[in-house]
ZAGU-606989 format. One record per residue (C-alpha): residue number from 1; residue in one letter; x, y, z. Coordinates in Angstrom, 1 decimal, always signed. Example, Ala and Ser with C-alpha at 12.3 -4.5 7.8 and 13.67 -1.06 7.14 Angstrom:
<pt n="1" res="A" X="+12.3" Y="-4.5" Z="+7.8"/>
<pt n="2" res="S" X="+13.7" Y="-1.1" Z="+7.1"/>
! end
This chain:
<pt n="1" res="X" X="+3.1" Y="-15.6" Z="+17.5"/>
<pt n="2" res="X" X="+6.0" Y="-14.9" Z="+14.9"/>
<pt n="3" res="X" X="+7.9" Y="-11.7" Z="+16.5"/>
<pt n="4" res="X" X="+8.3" Y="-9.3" Z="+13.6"/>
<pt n="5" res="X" X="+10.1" Y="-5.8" Z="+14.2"/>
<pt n="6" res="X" X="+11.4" Y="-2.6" Z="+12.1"/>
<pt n="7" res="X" X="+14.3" Y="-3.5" Z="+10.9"/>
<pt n="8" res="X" X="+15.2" Y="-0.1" Z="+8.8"/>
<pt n="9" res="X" X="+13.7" Y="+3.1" Z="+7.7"/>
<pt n="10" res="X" X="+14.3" Y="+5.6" Z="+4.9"/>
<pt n="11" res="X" X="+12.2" Y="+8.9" Z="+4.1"/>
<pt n="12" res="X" X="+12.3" Y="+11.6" Z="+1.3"/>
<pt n="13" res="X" X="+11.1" Y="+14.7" Z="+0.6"/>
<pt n="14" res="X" X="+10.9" Y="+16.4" Z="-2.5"/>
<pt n="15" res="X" X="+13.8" Y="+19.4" Z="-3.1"/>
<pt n="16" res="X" X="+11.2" Y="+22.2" Z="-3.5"/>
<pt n="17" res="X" X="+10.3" Y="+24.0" Z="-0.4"/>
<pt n="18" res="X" X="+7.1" Y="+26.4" Z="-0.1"/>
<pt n="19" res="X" X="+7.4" Y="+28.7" Z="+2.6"/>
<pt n="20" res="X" X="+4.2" Y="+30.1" Z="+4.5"/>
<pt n="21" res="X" X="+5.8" Y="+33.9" Z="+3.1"/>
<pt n="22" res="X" X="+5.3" Y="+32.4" Z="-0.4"/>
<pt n="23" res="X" X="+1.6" Y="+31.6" Z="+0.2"/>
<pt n="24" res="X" X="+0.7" Y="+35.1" Z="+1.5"/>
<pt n="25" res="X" X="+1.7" Y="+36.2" Z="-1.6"/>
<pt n="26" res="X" X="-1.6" Y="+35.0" Z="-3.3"/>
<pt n="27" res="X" X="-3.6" Y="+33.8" Z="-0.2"/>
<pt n="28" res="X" X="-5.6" Y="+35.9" Z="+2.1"/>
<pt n="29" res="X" X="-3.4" Y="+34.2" Z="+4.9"/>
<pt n="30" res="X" X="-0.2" Y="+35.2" Z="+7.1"/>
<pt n="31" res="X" X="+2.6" Y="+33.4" Z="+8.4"/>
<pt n="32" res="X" X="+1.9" Y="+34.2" Z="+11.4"/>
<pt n="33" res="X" X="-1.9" Y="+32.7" Z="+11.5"/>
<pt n="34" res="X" X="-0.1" Y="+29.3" Z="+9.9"/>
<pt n="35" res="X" X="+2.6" Y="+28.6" Z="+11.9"/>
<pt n="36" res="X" X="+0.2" Y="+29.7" Z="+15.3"/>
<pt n="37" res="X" X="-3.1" Y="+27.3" Z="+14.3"/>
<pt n="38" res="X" X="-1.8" Y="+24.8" Z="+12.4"/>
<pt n="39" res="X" X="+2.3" Y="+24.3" Z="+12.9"/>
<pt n="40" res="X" X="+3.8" Y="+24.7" Z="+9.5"/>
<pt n="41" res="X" X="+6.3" Y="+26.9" Z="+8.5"/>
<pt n="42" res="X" X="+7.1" Y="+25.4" Z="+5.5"/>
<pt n="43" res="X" X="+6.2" Y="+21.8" Z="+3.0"/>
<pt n="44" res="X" X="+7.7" Y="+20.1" Z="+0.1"/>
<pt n="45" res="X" X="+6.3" Y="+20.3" Z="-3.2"/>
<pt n="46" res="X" X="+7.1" Y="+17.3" Z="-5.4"/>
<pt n="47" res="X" X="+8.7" Y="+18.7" Z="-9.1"/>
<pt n="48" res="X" X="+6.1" Y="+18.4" Z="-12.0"/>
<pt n="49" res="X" X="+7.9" Y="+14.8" Z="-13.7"/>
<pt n="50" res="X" X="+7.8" Y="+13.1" Z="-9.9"/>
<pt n="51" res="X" X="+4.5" Y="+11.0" Z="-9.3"/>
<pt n="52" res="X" X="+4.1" Y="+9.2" Z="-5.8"/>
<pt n="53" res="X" X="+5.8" Y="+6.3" Z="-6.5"/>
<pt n="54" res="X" X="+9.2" Y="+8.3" Z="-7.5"/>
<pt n="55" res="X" X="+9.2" Y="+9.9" Z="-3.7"/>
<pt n="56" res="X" X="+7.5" Y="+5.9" Z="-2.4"/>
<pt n="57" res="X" X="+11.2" Y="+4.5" Z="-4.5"/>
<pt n="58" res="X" X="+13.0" Y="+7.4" Z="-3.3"/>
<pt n="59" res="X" X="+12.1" Y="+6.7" Z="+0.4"/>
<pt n="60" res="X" X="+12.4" Y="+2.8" Z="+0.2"/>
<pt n="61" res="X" X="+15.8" Y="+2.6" Z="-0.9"/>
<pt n="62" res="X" X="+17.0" Y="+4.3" Z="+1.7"/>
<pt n="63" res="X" X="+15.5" Y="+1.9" Z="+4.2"/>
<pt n="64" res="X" X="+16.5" Y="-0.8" Z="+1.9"/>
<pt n="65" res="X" X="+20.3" Y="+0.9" Z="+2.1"/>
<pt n="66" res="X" X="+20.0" Y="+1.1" Z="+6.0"/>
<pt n="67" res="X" X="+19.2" Y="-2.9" Z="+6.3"/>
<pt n="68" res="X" X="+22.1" Y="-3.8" Z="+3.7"/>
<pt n="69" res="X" X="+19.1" Y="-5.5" Z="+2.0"/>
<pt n="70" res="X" X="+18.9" Y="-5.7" Z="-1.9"/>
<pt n="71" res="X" X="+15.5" Y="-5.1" Z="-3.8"/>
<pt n="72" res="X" X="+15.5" Y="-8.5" Z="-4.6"/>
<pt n="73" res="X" X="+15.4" Y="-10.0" Z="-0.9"/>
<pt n="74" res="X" X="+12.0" Y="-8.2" Z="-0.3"/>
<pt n="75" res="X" X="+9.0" Y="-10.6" Z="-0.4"/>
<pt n="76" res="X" X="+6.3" Y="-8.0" Z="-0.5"/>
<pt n="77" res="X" X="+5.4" Y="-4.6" Z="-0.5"/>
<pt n="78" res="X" X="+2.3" Y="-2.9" Z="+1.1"/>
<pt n="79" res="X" X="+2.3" Y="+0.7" Z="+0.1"/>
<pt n="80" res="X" X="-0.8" Y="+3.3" Z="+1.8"/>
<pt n="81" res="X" X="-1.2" Y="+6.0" Z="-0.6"/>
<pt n="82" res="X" X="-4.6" Y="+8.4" Z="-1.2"/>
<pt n="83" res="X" X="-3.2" Y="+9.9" Z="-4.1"/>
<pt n="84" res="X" X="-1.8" Y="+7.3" Z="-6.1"/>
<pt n="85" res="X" X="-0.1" Y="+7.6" Z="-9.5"/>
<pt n="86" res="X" X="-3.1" Y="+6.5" Z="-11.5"/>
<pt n="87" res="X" X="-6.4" Y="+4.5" Z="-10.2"/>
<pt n="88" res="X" X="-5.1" Y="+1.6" Z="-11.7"/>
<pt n="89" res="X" X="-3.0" Y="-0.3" Z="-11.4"/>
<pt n="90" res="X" X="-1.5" Y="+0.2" Z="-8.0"/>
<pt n="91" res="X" X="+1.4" Y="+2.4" Z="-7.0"/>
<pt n="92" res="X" X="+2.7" Y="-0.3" Z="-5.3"/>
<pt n="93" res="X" X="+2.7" Y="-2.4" Z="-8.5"/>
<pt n="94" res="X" X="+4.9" Y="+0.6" Z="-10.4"/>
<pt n="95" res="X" X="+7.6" Y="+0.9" Z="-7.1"/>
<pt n="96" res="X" X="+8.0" Y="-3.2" Z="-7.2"/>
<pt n="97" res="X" X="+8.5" Y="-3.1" Z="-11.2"/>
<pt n="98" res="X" X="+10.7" Y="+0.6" Z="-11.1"/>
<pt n="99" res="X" X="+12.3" Y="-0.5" Z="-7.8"/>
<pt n="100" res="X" X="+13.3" Y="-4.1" Z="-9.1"/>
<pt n="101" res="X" X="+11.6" Y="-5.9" Z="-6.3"/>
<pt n="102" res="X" X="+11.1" Y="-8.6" Z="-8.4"/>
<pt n="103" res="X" X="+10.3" Y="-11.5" Z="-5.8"/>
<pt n="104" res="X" X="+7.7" Y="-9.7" Z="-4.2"/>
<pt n="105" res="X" X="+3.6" Y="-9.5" Z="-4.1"/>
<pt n="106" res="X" X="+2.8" Y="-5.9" Z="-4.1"/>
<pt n="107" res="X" X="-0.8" Y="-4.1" Z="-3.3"/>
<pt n="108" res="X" X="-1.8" Y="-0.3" Z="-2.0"/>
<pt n="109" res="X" X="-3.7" Y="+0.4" Z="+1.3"/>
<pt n="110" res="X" X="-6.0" Y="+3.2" Z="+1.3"/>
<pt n="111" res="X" X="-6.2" Y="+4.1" Z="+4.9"/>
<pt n="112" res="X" X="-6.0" Y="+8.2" Z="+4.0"/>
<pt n="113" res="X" X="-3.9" Y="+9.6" Z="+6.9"/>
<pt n="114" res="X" X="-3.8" Y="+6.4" Z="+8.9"/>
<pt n="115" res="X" X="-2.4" Y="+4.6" Z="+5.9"/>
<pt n="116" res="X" X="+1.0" Y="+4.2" Z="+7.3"/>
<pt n="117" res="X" X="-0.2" Y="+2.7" Z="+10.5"/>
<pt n="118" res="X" X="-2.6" Y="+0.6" Z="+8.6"/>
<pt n="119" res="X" X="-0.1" Y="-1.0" Z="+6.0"/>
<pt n="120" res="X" X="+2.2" Y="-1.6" Z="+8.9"/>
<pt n="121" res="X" X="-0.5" Y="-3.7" Z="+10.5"/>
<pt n="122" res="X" X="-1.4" Y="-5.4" Z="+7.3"/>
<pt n="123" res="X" X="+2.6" Y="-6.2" Z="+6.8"/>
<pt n="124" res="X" X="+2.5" Y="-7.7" Z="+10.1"/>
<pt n="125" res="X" X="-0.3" Y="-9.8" Z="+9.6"/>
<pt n="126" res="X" X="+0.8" Y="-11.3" Z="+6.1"/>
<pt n="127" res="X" X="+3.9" Y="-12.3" Z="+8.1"/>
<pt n="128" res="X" X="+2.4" Y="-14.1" Z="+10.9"/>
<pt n="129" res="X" X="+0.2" Y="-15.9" Z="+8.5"/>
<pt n="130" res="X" X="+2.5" Y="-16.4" Z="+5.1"/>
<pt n="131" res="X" X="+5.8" Y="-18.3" Z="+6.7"/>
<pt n="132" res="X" X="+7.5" Y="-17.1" Z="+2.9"/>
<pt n="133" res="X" X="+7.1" Y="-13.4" Z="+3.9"/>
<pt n="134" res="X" X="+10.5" Y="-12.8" Z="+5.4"/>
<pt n="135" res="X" X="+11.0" Y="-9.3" Z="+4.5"/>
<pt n="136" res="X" X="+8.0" Y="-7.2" Z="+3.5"/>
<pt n="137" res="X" X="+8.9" Y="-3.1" Z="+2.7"/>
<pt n="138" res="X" X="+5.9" Y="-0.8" Z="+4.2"/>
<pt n="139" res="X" X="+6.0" Y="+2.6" Z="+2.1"/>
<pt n="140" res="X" X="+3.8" Y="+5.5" Z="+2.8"/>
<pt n="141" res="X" X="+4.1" Y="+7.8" Z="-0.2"/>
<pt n="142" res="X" X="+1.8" Y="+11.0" Z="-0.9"/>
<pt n="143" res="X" X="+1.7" Y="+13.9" Z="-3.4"/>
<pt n="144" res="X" X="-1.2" Y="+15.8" Z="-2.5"/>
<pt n="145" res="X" X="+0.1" Y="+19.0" Z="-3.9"/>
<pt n="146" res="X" X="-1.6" Y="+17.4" Z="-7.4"/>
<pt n="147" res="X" X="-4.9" Y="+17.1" Z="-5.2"/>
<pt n="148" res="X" X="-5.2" Y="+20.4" Z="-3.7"/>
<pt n="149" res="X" X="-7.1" Y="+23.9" Z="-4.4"/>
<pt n="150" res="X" X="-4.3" Y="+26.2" Z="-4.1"/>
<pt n="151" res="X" X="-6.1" Y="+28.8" Z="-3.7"/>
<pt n="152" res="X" X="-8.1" Y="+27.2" Z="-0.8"/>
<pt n="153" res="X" X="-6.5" Y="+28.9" Z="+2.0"/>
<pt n="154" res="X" X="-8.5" Y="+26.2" Z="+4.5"/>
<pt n="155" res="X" X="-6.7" Y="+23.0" Z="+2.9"/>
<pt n="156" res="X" X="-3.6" Y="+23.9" Z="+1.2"/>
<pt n="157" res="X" X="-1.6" Y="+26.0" Z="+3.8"/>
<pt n="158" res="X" X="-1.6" Y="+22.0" Z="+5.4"/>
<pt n="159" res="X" X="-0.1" Y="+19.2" Z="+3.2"/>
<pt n="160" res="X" X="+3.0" Y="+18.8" Z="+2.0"/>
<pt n="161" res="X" X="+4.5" Y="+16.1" Z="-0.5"/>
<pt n="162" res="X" X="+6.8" Y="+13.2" Z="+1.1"/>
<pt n="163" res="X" X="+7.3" Y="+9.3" Z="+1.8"/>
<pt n="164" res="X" X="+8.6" Y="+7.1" Z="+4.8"/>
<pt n="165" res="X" X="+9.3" Y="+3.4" Z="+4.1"/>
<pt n="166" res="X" X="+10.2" Y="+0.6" Z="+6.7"/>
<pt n="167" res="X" X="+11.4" Y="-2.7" Z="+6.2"/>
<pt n="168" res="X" X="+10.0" Y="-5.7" Z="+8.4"/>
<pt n="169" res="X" X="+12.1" Y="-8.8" Z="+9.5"/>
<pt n="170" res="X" X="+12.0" Y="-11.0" Z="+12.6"/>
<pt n="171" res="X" X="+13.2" Y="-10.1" Z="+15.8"/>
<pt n="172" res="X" X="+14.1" Y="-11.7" Z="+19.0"/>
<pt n="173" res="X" X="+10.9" Y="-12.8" Z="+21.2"/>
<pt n="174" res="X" X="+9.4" Y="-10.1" Z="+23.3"/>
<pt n="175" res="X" X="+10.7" Y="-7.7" Z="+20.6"/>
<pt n="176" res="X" X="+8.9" Y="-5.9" Z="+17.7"/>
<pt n="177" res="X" X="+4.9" Y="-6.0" Z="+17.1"/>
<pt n="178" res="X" X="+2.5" Y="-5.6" Z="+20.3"/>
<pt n="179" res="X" X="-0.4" Y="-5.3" Z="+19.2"/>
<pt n="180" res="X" X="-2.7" Y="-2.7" Z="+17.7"/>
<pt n="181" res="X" X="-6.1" Y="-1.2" Z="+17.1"/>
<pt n="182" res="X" X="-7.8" Y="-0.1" Z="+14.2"/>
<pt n="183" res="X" X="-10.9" Y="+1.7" Z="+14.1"/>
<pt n="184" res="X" X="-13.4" Y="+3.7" Z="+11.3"/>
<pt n="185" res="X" X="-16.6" Y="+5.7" Z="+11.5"/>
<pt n="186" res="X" X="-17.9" Y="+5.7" Z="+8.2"/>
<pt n="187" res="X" X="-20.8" Y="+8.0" Z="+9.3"/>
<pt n="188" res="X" X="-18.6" Y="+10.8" Z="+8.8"/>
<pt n="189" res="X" X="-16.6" Y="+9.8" Z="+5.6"/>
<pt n="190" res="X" X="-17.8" Y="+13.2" Z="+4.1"/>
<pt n="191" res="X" X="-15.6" Y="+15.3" Z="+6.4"/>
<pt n="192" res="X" X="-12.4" Y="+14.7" Z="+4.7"/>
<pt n="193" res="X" X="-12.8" Y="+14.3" Z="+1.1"/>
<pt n="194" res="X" X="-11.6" Y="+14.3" Z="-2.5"/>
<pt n="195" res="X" X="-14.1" Y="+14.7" Z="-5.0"/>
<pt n="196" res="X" X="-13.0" Y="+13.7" Z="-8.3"/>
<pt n="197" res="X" X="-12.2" Y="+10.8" Z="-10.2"/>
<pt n="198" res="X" X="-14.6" Y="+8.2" Z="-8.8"/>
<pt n="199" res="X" X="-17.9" Y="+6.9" Z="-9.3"/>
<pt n="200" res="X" X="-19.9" Y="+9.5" Z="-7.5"/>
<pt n="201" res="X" X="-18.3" Y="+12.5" Z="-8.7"/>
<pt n="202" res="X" X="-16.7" Y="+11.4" Z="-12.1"/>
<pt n="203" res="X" X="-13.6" Y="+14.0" Z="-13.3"/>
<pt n="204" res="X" X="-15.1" Y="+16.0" Z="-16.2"/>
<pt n="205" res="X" X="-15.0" Y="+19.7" Z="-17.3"/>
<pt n="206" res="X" X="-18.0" Y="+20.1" Z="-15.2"/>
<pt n="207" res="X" X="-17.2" Y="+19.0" Z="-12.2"/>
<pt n="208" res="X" X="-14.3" Y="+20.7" Z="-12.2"/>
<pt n="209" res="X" X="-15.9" Y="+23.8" Z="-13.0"/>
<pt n="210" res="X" X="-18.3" Y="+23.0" Z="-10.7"/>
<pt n="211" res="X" X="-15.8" Y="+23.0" Z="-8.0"/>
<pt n="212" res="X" X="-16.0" Y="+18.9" Z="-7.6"/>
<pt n="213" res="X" X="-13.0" Y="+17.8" Z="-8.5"/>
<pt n="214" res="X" X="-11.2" Y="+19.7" Z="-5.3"/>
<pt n="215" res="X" X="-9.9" Y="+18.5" Z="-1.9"/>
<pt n="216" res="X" X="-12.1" Y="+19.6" Z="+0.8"/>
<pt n="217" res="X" X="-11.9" Y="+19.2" Z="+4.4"/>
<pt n="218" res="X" X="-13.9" Y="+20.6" Z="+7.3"/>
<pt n="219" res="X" X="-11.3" Y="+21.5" Z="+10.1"/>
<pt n="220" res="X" X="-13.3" Y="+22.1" Z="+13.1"/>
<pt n="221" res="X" X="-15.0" Y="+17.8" Z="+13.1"/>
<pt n="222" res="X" X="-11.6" Y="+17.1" Z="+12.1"/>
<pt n="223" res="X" X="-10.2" Y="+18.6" Z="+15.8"/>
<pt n="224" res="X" X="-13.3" Y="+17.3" Z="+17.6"/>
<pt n="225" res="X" X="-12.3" Y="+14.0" Z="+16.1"/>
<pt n="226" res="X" X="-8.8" Y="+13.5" Z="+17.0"/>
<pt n="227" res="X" X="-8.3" Y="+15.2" Z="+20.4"/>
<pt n="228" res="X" X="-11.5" Y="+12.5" Z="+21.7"/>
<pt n="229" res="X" X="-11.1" Y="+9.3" Z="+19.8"/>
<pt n="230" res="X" X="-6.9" Y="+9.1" Z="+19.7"/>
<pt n="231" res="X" X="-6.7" Y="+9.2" Z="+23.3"/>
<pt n="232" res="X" X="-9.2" Y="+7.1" Z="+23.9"/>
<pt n="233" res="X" X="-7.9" Y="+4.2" Z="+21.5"/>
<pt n="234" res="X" X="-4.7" Y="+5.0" Z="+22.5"/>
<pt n="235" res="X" X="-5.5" Y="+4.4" Z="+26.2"/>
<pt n="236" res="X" X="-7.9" Y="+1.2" Z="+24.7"/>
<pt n="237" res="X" X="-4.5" Y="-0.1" Z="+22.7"/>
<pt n="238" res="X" X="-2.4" Y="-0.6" Z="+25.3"/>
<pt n="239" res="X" X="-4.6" Y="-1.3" Z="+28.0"/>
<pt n="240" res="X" X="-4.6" Y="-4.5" Z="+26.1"/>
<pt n="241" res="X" X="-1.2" Y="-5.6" Z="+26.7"/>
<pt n="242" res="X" X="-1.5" Y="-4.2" Z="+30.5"/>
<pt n="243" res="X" X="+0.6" Y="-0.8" Z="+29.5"/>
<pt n="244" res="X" X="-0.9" Y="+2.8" Z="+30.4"/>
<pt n="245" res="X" X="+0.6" Y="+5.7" Z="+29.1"/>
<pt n="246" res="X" X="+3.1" Y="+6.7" Z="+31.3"/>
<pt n="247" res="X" X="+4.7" Y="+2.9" Z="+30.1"/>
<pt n="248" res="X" X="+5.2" Y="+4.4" Z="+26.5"/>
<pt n="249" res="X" X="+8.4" Y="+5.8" Z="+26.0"/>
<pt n="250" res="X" X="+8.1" Y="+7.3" Z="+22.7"/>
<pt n="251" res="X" X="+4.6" Y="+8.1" Z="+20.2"/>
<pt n="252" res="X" X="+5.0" Y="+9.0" Z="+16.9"/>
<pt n="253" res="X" X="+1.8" Y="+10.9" Z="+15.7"/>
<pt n="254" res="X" X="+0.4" Y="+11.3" Z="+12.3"/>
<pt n="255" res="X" X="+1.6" Y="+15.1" Z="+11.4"/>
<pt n="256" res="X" X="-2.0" Y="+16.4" Z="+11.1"/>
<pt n="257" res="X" X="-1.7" Y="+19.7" Z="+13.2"/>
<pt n="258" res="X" X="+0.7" Y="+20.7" Z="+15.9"/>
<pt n="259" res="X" X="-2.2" Y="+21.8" Z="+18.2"/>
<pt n="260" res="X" X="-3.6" Y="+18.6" Z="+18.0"/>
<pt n="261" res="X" X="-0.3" Y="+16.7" Z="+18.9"/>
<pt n="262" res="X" X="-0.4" Y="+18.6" Z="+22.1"/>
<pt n="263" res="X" X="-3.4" Y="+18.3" Z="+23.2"/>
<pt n="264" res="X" X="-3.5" Y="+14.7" Z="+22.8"/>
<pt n="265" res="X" X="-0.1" Y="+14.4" Z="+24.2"/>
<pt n="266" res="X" X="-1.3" Y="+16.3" Z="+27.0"/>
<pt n="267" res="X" X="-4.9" Y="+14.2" Z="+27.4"/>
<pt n="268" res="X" X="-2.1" Y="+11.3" Z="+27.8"/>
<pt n="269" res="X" X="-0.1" Y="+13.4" Z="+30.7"/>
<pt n="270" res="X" X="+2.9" Y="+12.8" Z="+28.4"/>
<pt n="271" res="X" X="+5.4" Y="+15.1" Z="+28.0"/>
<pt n="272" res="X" X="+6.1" Y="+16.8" Z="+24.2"/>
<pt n="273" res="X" X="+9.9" Y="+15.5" Z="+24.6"/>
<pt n="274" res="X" X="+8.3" Y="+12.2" Z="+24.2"/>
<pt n="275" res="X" X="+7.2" Y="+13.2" Z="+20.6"/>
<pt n="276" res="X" X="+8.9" Y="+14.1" Z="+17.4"/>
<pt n="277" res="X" X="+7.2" Y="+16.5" Z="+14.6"/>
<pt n="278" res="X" X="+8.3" Y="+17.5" Z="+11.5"/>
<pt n="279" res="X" X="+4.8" Y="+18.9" Z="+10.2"/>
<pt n="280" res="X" X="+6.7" Y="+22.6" Z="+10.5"/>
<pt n="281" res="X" X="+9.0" Y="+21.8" Z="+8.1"/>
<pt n="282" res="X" X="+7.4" Y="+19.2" Z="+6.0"/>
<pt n="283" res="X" X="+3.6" Y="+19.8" Z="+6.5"/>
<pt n="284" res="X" X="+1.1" Y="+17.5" Z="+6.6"/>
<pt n="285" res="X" X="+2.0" Y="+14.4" Z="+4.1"/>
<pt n="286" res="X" X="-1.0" Y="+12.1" Z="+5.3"/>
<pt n="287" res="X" X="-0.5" Y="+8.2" Z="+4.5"/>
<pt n="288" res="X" X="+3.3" Y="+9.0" Z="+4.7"/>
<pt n="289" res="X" X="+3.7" Y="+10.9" Z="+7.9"/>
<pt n="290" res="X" X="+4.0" Y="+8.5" Z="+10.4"/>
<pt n="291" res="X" X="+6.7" Y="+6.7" Z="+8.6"/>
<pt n="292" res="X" X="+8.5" Y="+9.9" Z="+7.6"/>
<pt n="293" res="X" X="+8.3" Y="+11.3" Z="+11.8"/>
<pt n="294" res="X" X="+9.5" Y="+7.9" Z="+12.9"/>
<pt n="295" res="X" X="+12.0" Y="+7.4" Z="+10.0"/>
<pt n="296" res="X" X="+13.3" Y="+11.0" Z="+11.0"/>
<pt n="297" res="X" X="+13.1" Y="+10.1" Z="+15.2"/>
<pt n="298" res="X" X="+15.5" Y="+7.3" Z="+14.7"/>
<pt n="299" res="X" X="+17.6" Y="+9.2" Z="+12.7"/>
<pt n="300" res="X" X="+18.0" Y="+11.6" Z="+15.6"/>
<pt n="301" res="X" X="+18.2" Y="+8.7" Z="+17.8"/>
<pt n="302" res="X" X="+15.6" Y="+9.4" Z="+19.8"/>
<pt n="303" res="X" X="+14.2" Y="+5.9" Z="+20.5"/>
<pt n="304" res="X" X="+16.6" Y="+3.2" Z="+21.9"/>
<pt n="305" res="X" X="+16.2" Y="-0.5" Z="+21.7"/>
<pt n="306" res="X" X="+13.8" Y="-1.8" Z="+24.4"/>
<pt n="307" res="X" X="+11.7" Y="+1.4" Z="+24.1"/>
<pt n="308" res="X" X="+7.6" Y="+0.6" Z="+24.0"/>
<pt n="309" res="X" X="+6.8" Y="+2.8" Z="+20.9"/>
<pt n="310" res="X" X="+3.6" Y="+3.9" Z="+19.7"/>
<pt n="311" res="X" X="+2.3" Y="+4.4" Z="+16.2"/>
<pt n="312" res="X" X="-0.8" Y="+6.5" Z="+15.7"/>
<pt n="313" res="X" X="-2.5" Y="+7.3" Z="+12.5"/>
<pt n="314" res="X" X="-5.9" Y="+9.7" Z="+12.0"/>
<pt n="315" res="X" X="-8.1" Y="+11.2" Z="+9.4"/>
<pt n="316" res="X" X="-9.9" Y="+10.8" Z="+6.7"/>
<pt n="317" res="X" X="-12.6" Y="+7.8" Z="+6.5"/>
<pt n="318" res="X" X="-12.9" Y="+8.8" Z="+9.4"/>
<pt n="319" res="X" X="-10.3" Y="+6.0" Z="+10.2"/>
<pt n="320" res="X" X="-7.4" Y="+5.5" Z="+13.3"/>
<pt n="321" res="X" X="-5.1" Y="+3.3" Z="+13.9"/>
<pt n="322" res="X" X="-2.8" Y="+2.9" Z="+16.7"/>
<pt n="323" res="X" X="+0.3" Y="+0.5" Z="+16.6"/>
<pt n="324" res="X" X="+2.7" Y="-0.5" Z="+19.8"/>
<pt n="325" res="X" X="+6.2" Y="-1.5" Z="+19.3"/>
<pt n="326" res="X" X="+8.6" Y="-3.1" Z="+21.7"/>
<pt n="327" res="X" X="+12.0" Y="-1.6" Z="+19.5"/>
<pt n="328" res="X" X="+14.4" Y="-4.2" Z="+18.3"/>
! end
């Protein structure tokens, strides 16, 4: 099988920062209550002329700039976004033309928060199957401050507006892509939701006003979700390629909650020094998270060549994905 690795990363964040003493002012919520349950401290607000493929561009020329790479040696672009610029076409349509990336396909993934980990597996899979891919860019791009009820104290003190990016190339054998697992349970696809815009609940003045057209999630299923199944697929994932646990040396989580993080680093018996967050200063940014943590990790040089890395990705659908890494 072709060996494809991360080559490069790049992230942004928008300039604005929205502390958790700035929501109190209008929410019935503390700083205090925030930073204890869920982990943030502060987010990014993207500035009202940036869409989500401004901070997806943003984000991807940096990684471009770390592989010495041009816009124009990229072959294809697979960008996981739930709150794209418009419905149609894609956002990753607008980054190719706005970036230049003129020799490459270009298509969204909707994976919700497991889009990163999702479009990273897609990426991979074009490779190994298209010999012209040679260097695909992966983006994870959200702006869910447009989406949210900000005055929703159960949603909003959460997200927070950002983008990671990667760029794929081969790699020396026994380097790069594992293997993953992908997994949905579309019994529950009502437990993280946005209803507006689509064929069920169509925007309108009424919906709106009927409180429709709002971001909704229910927190508790959420938790019950992602401290059982991650483990377990986890576990599942790299039980496939004989590893346990203990043989990861790094796992990048999606930034969902801080709580969460521990307790399923904890379910793993791995230590939080084996982790990086940035939810407390970024909050949650969904699709883009993973990319954005991992993007930051490296930064800090916190994962070495030869590491066995792992990718996971949970939320809405209710989707998980979990992605291993041998690092180039």
């Amino acid at each position: 099988m072709r060996p494809v690795g991360i080559f490069s990363t790049g992230m942004y964040v928008p300039e604005r920062i929205v502390t958790n003493f700035d929501l109190e002012k209008t929410l019935d919520i503390s700083d205090e209550w925030i930073s204890e349950k869920v982990g943030v401290r502060q987010r990014r607000i993207a500035a009202p002329d940036q869409a989500t493929s401004d901070l997806a561009i943003a984000a991807a020329r940096a990684a471009l700039d770390r592989a010495g790479m041009s816009p124009l040696d990229i072959d294809l672009i697979v960008l996981a976004t739930s709150s794209p610029d418009v419905i149609q076409p894609s956002t990753a349509a607008i980054v190719q033309g706005k970036l230049g990336v003129m020799n490459a396909a270009a298509f969204d993934v909707s994976a919700i928060c497991s889009g990163s980990v999702y479009a990273l597996d897609v990426a991979v899979g074009m490779m190994q199957s298209h010999r012209s891919f040679d260097n695909v860019l992966v983006i994870g791009a959200e702006t869910y401050s447009r989406i949210l009820d900000w005055s929703d104290r159960t949603t909003c003190v959460y997200f927070g507006d950002g983008a990671g990016a990667a760029v794929l190339t081969d790699v020396a054998q026994s380097h790069g892509f594992l293997g993953s697992l992908l997994g949905t349970d579309g019994t529950h696809w009502d437990v993280i939701i946005f209803l507006g815009g689509g064929s069920r609940y169509p925007a309108s003045h009424d919906t709106v006003e009927a409180g429709l057209h709002r971001f909704q999630m229910e927190g508790p299923k959420v938790w019950t979700f992602a401290t059982t199944i991650v483990p377990k697929a986890i576990k599942e994932a790299l039980a496939t390629h004989n590893l346990n646990p203990q043989n990861a040396d790094f796992l990048i989580s999606h930034q969902a909650n801080i709580n969460i993080i521990k307790a399923n680093m904890a379910a793993l018996n791995l230590p939080m020094s084996k982790t990086h967050t940035c939810l407390e200063r970024f909050g949650n940014t969904s699709g883009a998270s993973v990319l954005l943590a991992l993007s930051e990790a490296l930064e800090l040089g916190k994962i070495s060549r030869g590491d066995i890395v792992v990718l996971v990705g949970f939320g809405g659908g209710l989707a998980w994905g979990v992605s291993i890494w041998r690092w180039m």
